[in-house]
py3Dmol code that shows the C-alpha trace and the ligand (Angstrom):
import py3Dmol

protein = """\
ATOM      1  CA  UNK A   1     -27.918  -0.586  57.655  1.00  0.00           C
ATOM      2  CA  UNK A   2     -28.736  -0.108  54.094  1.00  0.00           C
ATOM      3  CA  UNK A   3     -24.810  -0.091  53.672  1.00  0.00           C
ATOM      4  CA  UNK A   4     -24.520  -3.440  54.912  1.00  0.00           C
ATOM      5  CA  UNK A   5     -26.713  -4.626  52.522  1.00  0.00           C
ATOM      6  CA  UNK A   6     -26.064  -3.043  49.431  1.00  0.00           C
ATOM      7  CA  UNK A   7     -23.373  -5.438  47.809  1.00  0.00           C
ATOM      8  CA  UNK A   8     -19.538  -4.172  47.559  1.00  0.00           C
ATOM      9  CA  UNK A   9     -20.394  -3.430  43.620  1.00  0.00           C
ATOM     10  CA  UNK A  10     -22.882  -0.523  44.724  1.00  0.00           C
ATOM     11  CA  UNK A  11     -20.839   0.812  47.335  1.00  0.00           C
ATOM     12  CA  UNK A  12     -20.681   4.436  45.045  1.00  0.00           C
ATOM     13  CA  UNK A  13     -24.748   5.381  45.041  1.00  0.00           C
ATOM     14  CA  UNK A  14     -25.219   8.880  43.802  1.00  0.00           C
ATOM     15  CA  UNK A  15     -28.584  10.079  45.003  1.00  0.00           C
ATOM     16  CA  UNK A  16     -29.917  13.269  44.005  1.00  0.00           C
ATOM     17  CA  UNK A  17     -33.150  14.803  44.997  1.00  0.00           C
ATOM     18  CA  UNK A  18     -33.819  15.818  40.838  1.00  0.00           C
ATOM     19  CA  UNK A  19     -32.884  14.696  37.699  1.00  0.00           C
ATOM     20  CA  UNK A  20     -33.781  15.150  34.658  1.00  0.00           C
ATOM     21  CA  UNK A  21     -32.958  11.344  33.697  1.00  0.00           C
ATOM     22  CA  UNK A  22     -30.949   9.009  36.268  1.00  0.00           C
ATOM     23  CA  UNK A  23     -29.610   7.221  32.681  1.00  0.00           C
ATOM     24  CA  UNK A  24     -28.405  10.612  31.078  1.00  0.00           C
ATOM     25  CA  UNK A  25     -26.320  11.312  34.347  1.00  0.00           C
ATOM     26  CA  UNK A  26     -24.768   7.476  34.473  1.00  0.00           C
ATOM     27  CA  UNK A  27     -24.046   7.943  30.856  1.00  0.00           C
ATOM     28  CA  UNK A  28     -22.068  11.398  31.587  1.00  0.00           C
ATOM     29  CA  UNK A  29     -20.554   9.135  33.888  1.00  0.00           C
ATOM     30  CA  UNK A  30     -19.728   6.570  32.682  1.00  0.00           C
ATOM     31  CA  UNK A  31     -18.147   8.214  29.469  1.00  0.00           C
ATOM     32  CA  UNK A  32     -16.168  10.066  32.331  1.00  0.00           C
ATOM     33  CA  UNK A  33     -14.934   6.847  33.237  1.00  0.00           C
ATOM     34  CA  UNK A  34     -16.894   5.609  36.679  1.00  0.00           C
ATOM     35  CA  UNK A  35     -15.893   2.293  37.724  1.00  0.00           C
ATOM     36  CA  UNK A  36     -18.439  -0.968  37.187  1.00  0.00           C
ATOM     37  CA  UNK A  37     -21.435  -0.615  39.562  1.00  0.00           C
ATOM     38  CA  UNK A  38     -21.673   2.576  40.308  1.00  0.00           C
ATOM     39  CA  UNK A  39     -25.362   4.020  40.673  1.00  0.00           C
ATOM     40  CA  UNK A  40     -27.118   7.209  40.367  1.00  0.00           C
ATOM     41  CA  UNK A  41     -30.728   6.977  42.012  1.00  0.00           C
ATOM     42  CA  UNK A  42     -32.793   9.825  42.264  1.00  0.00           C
ATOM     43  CA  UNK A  43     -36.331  10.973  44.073  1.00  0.00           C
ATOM     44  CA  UNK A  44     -37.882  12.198  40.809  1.00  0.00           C
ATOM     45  CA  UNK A  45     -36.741  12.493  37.075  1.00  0.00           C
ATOM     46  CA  UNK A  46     -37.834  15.851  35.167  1.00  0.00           C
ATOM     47  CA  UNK A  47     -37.345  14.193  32.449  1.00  0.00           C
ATOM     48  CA  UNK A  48     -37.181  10.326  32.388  1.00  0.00           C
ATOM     49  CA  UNK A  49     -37.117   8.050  29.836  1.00  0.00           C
ATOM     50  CA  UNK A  50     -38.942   5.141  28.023  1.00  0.00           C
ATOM     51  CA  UNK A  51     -37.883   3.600  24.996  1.00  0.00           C
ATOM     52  CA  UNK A  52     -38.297   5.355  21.520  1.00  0.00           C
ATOM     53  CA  UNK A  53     -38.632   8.905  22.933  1.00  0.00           C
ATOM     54  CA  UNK A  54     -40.777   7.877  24.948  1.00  0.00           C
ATOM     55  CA  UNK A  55     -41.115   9.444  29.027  1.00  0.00           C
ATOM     56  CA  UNK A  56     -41.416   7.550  32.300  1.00  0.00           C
ATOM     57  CA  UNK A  57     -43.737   9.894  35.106  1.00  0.00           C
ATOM     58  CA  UNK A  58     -41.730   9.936  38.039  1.00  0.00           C
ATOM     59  CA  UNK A  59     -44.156  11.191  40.729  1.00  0.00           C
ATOM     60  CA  UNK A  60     -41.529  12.821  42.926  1.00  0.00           C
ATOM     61  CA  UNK A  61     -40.786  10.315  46.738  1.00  0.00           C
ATOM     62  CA  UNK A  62     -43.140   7.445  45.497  1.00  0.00           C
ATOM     63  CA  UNK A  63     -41.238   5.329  42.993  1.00  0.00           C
ATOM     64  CA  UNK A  64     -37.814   3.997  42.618  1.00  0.00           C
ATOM     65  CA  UNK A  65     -35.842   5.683  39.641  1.00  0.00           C
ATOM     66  CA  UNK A  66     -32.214   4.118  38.912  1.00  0.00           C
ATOM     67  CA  UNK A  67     -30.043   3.818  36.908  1.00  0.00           C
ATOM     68  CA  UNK A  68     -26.675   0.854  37.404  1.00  0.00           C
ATOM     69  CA  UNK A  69     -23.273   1.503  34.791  1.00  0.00           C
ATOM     70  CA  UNK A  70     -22.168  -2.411  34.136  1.00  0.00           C
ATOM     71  CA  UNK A  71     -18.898  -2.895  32.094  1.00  0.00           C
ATOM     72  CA  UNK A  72     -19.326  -6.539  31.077  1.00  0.00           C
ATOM     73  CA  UNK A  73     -17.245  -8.904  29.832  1.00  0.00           C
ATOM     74  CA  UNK A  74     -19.222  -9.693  27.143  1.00  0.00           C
ATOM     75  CA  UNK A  75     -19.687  -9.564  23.002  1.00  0.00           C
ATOM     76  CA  UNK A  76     -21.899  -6.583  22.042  1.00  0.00           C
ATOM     77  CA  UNK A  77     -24.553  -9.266  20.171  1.00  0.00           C
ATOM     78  CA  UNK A  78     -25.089 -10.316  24.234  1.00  0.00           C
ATOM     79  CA  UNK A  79     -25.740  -7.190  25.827  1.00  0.00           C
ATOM     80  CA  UNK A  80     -29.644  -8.048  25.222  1.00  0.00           C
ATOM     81  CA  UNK A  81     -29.404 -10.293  27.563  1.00  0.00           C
ATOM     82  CA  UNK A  82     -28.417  -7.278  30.442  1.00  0.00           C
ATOM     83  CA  UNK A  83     -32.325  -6.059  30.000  1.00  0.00           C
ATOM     84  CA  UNK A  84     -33.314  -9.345  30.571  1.00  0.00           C
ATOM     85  CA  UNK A  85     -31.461 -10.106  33.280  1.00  0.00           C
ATOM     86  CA  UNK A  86     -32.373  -6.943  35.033  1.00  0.00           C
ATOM     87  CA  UNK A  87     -35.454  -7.702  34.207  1.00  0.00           C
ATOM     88  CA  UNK A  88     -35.880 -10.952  36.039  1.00  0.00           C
ATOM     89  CA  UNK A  89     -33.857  -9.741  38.852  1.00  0.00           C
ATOM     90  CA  UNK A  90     -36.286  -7.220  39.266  1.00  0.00           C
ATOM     91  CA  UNK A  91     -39.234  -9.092  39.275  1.00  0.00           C
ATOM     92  CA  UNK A  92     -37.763 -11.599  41.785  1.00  0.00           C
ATOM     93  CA  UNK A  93     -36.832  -9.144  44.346  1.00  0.00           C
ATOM     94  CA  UNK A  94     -40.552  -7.749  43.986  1.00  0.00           C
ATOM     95  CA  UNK A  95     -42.324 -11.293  44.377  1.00  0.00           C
ATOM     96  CA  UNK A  96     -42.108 -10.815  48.433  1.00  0.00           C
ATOM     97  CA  UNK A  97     -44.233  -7.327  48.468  1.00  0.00           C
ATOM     98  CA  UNK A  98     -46.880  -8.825  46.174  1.00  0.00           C
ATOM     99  CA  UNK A  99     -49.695 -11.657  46.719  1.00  0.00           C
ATOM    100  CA  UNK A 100     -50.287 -11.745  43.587  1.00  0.00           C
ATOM    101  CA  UNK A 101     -47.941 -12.842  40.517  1.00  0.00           C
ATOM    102  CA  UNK A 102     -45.739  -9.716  39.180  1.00  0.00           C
ATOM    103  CA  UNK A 103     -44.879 -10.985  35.532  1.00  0.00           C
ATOM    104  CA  UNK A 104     -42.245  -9.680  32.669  1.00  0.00           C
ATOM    105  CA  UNK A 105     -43.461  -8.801  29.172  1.00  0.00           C
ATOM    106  CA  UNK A 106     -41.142  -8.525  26.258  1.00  0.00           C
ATOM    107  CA  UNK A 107     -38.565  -6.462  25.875  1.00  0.00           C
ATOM    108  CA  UNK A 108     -38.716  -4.837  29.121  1.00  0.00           C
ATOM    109  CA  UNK A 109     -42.503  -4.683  30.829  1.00  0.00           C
ATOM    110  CA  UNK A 110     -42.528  -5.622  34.856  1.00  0.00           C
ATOM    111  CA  UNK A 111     -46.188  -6.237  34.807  1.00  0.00           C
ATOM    112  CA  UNK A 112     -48.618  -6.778  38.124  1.00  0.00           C
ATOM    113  CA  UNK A 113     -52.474  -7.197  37.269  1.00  0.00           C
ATOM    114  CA  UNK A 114     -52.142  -6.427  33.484  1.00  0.00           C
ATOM    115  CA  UNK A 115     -50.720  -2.968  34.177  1.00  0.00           C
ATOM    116  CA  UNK A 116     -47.352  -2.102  34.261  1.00  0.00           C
ATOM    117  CA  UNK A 117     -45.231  -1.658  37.420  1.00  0.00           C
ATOM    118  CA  UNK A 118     -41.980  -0.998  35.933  1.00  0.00           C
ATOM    119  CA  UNK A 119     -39.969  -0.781  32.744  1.00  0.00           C
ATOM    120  CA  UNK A 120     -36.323  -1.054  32.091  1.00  0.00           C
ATOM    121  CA  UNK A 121     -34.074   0.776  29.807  1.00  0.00           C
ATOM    122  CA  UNK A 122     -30.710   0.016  29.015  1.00  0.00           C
ATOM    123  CA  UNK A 123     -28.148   1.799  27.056  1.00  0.00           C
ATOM    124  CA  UNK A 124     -24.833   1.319  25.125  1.00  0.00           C
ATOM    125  CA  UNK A 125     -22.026   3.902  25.989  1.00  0.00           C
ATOM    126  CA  UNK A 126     -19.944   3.875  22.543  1.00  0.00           C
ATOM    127  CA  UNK A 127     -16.638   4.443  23.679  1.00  0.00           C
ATOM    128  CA  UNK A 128     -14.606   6.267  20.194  1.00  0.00           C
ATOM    129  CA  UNK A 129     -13.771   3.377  17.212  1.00  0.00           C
ATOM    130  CA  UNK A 130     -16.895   2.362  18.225  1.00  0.00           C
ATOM    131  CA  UNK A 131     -16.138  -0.275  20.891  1.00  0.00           C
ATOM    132  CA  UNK A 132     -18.994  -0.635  23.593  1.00  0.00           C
ATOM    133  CA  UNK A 133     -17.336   1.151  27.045  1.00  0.00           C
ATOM    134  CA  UNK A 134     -20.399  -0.018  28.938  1.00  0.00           C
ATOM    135  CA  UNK A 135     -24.360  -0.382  29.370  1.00  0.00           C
ATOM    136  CA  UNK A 136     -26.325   1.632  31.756  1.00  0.00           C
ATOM    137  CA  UNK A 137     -29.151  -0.165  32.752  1.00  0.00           C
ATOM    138  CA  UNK A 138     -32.051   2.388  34.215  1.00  0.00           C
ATOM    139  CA  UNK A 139     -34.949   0.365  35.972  1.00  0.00           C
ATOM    140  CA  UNK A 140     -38.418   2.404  37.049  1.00  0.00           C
ATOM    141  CA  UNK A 141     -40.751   0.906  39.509  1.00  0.00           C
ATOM    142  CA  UNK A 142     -44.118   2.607  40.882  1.00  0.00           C
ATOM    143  CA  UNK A 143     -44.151   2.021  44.433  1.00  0.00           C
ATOM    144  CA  UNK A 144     -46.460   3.745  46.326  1.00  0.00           C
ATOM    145  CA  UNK A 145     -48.300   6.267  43.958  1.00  0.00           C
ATOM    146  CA  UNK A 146     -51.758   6.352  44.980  1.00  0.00           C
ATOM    147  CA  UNK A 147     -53.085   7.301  40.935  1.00  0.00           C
ATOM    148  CA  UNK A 148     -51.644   8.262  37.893  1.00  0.00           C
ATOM    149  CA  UNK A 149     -52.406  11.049  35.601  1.00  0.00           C
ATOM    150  CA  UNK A 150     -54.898  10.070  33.694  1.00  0.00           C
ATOM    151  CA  UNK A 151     -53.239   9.250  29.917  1.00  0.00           C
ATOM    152  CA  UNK A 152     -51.683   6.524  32.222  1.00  0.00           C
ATOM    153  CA  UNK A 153     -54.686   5.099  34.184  1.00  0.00           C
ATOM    154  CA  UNK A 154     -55.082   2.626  32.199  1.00  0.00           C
ATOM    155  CA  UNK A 155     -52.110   0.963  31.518  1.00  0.00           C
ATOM    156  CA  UNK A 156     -49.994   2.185  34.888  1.00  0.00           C
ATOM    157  CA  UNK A 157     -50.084   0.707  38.508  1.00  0.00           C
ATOM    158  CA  UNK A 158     -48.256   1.138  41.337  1.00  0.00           C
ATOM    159  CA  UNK A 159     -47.726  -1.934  44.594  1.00  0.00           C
ATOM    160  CA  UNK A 160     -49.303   0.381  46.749  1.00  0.00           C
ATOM    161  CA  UNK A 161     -52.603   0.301  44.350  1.00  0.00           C
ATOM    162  CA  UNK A 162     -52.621  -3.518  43.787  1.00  0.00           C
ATOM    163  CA  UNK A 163     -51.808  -4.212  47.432  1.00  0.00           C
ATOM    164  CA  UNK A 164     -53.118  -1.771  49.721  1.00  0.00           C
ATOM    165  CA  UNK A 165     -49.715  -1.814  52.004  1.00  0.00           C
ATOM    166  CA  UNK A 166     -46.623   1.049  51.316  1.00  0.00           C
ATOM    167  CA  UNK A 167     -43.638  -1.027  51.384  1.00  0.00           C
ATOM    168  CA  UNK A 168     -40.183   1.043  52.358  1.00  0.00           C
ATOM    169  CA  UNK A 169     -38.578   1.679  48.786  1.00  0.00           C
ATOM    170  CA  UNK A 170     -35.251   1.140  50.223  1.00  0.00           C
ATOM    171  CA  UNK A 171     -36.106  -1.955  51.163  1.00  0.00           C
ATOM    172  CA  UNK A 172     -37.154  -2.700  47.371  1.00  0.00           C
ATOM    173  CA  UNK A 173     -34.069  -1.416  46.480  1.00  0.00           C
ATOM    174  CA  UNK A 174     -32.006  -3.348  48.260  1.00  0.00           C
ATOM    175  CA  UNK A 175     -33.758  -6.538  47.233  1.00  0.00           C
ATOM    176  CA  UNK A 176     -33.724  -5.274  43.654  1.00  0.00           C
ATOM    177  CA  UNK A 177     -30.198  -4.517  44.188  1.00  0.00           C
ATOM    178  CA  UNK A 178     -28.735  -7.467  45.681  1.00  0.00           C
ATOM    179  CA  UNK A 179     -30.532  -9.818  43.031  1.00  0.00           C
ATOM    180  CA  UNK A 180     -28.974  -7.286  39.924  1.00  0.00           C
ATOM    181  CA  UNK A 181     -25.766  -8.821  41.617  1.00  0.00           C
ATOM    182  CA  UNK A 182     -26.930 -12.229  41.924  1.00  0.00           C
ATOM    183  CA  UNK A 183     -28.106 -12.499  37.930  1.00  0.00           C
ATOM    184  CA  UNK A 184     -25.121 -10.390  36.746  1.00  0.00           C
ATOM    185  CA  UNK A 185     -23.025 -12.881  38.100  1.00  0.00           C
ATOM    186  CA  UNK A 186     -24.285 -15.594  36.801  1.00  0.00           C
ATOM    187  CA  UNK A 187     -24.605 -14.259  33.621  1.00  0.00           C
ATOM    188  CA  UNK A 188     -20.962 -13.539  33.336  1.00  0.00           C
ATOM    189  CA  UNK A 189     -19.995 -16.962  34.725  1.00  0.00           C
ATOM    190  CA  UNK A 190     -23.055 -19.363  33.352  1.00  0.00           C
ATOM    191  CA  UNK A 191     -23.574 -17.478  30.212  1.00  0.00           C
ATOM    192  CA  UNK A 192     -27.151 -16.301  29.256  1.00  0.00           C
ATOM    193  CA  UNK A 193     -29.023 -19.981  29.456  1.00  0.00           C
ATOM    194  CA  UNK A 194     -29.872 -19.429  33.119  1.00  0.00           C
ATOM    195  CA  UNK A 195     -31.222 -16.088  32.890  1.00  0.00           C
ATOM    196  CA  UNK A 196     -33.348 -17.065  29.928  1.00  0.00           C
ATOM    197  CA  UNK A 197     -34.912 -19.899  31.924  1.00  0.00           C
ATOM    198  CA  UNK A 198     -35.983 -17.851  34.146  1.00  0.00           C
ATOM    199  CA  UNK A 199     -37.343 -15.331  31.933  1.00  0.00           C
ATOM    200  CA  UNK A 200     -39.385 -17.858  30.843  1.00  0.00           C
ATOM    201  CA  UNK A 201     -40.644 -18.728  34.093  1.00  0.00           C
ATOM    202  CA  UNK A 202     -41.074 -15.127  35.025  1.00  0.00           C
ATOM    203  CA  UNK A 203     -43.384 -14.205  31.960  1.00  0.00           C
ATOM    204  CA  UNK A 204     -46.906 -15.449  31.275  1.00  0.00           C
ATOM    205  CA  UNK A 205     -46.727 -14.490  27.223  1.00  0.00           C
ATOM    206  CA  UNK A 206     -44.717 -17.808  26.148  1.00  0.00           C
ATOM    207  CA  UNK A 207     -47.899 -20.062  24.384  1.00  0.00           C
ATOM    208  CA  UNK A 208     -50.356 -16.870  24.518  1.00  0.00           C
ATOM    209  CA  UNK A 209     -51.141 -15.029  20.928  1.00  0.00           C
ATOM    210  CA  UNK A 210     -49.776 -11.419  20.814  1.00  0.00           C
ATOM    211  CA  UNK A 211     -49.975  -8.564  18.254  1.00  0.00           C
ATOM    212  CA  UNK A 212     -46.363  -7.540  17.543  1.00  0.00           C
ATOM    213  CA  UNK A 213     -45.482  -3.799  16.106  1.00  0.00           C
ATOM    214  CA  UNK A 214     -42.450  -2.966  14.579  1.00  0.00           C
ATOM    215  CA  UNK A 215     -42.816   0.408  13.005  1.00  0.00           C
ATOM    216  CA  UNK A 216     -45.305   0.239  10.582  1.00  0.00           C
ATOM    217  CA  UNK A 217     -45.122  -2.982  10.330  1.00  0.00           C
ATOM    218  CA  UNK A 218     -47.835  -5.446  12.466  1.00  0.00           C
ATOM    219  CA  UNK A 219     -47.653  -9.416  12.713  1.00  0.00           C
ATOM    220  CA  UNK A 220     -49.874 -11.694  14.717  1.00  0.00           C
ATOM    221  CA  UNK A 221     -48.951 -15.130  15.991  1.00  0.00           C
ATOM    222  CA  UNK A 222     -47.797 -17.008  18.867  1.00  0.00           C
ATOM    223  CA  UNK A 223     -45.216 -16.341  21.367  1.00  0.00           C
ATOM    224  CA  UNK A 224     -43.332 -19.744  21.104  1.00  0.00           C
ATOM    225  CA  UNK A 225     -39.999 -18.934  22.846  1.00  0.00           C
ATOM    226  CA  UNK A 226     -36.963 -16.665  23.818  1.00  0.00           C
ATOM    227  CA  UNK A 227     -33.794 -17.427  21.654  1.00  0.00           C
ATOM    228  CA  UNK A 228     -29.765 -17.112  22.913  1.00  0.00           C
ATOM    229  CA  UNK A 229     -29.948 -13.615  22.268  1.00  0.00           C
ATOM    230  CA  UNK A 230     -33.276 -12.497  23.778  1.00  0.00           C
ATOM    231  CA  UNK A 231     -35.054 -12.431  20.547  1.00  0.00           C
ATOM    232  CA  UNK A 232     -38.597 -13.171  21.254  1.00  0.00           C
ATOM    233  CA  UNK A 233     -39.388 -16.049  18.416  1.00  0.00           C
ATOM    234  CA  UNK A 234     -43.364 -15.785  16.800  1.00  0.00           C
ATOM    235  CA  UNK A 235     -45.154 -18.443  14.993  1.00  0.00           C
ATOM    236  CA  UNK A 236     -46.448 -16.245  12.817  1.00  0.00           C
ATOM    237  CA  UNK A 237     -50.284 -17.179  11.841  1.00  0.00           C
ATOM    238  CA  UNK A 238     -48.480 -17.638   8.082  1.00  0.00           C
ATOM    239  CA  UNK A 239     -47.068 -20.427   9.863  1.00  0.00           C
ATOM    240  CA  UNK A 240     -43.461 -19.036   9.790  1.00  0.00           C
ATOM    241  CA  UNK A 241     -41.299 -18.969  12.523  1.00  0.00           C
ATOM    242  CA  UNK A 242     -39.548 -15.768  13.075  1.00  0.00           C
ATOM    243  CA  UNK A 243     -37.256 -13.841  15.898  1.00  0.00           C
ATOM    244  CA  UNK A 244     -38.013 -10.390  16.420  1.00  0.00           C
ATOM    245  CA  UNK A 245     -35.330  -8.272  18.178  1.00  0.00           C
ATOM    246  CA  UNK A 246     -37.704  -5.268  19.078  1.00  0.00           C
ATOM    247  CA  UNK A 247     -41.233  -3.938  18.675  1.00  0.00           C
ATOM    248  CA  UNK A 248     -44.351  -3.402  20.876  1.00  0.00           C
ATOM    249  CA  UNK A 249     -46.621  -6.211  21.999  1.00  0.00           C
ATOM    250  CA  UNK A 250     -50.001  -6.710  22.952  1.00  0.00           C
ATOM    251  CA  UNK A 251     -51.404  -9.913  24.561  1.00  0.00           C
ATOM    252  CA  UNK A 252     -54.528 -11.521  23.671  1.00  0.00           C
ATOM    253  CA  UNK A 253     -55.397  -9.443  20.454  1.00  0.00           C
ATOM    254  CA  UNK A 254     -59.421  -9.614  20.028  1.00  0.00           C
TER     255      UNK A 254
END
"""
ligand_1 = """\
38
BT5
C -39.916 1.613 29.587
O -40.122 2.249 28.383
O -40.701 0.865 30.103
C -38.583 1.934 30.241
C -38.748 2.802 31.453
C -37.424 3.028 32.158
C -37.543 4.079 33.231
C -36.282 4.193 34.033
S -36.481 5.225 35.425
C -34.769 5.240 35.706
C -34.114 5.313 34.341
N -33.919 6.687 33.914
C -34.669 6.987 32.844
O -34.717 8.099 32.286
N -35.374 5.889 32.461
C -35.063 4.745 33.288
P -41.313 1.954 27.377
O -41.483 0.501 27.174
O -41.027 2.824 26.217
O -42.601 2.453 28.126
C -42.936 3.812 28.188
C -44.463 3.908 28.234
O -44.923 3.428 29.503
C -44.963 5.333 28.140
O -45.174 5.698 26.803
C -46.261 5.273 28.935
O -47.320 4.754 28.161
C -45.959 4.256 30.001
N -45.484 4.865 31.251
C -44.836 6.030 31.439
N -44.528 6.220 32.725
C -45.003 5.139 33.387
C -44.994 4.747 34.741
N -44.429 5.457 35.722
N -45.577 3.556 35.040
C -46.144 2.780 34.097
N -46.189 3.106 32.800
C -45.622 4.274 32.447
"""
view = py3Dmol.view(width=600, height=400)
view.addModel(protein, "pdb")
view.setStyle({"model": 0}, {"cartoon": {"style": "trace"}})
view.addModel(ligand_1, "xyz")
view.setStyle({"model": 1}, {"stick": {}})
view.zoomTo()
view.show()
């Protein structure tokens, strides 16, 4: 049944029971050459990955760990907009298994409660002469973990902790999948203006003051706005206006 509803472009899932990192595998991959779409999913990740070093806990049969090889037809500048797209795909296809609002945070948060859900990274496969061969996009959701170690108490939550009820994860998957296909689509043929607008509408940070770090540097302001290219624009409290293509925020800064 799950066949039937996994769209033709995921028809080649590799599952594994380990990994170390679903994205290092679709990498090898996709350097190898695997055609558009292909997956690798796996039941825990000995090593998974955040951004900037950075590791994802993947509590082994409790949360979805995947990783999707696109090959778009696309200029490199764009391929921001593949996080963001995942992004709100993702957070669409979770709506239905929570009452309350699941939200994105810039770059890549999937936020339910003010603790994060799930995170996103994508990565560029540099093909040689330094053309892009393709983006891996690796999405992380905690599904039914029932507590997290405690360095992540804090800031980690799962569905089954905000909401009580242990939804199937391959029925999350399959939603999550079939809306990847939706937004990628549209992306390709509408360009990136749709999937920005519903960014925006996805994300409660637009209007709300945020701390912003960028290595050692720190600015304060307002989230005013997304540009074309998934830059998240500040009003700085100098009063300039300024994109920022990376960096770590915080909402509400005291
Ligand atoms: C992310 O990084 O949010 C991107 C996470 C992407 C994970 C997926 S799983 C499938 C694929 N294969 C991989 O190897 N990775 C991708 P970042 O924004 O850097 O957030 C990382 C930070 O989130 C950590 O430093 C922790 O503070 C926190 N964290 C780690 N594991 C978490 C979890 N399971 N749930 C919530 N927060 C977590």
């Amino acid at each position: 049944q799950r066949q039937r509803q996994t769209p033709r472009w995921a028809r080649q899932i590799i599952a594994h029971d380990e990994l170390e990192s679903t994205n290092d595998l679709a990498k090898k991959l996709l350097a190898d050459g695997a055609e558009e779409g292909t997956l690798v999913l796996a039941d825990t990740q000995t090593r998974g990955k955040g951004r900037l070093g950075r590791s994802w806990f993947s509590e082994k049969g409790t949360g979805l760990y995947f990783s999707l090889i696109l090959k778009p037809a696309l200029p490199r500048e764009q391929h921001p907009s593949l996080t963001l797209m995942a992004a709100v795909a993702t957070v669409e296809a979770l709506q239905p298994f929570s009452p309350h609002p699941i939200t994105l945070k810039w770059p890549n948060d999937i936020l339910l409660n003010q603790r994060k859900l799930g995170g996103i990274l994508s990565e560029q496969v540099l093909a040689p002469g330094d053309t892009v061969s393709g983006v891996v996009v690796g999405i992380g959701i905690n599904v039914n973990q029932t507590r997290f170690p405690e360095e992540l108490a804090a800031v980690a939550t799962s569905l089954y902790i905000e909401t009580r009820e242990q939804p199937e994860r391959s029925d999350i998957f399959s939603f999550i999948i079939n809306y990847l296909y939706k937004y990628y689509q549209i992306l390709l043929e509408d360009g990136a203006s749709p999937i920005l607008s519903r960014w925006r509408q996805n994300s409660r940070m637009l209007g709300s003051s945020i701390l912003l770090r960028q290595g050692a540097e720190t600015h304060t302001g307002v989230a005013i706005d997304l540009d074309a290219a998934g830059r998240l624009v500040v009003r700085l409290n100098s009063g300039e206006v300024r994109a920022f293509d990376g960096g770590e925020v915080t909402l509400h800064p005291g």
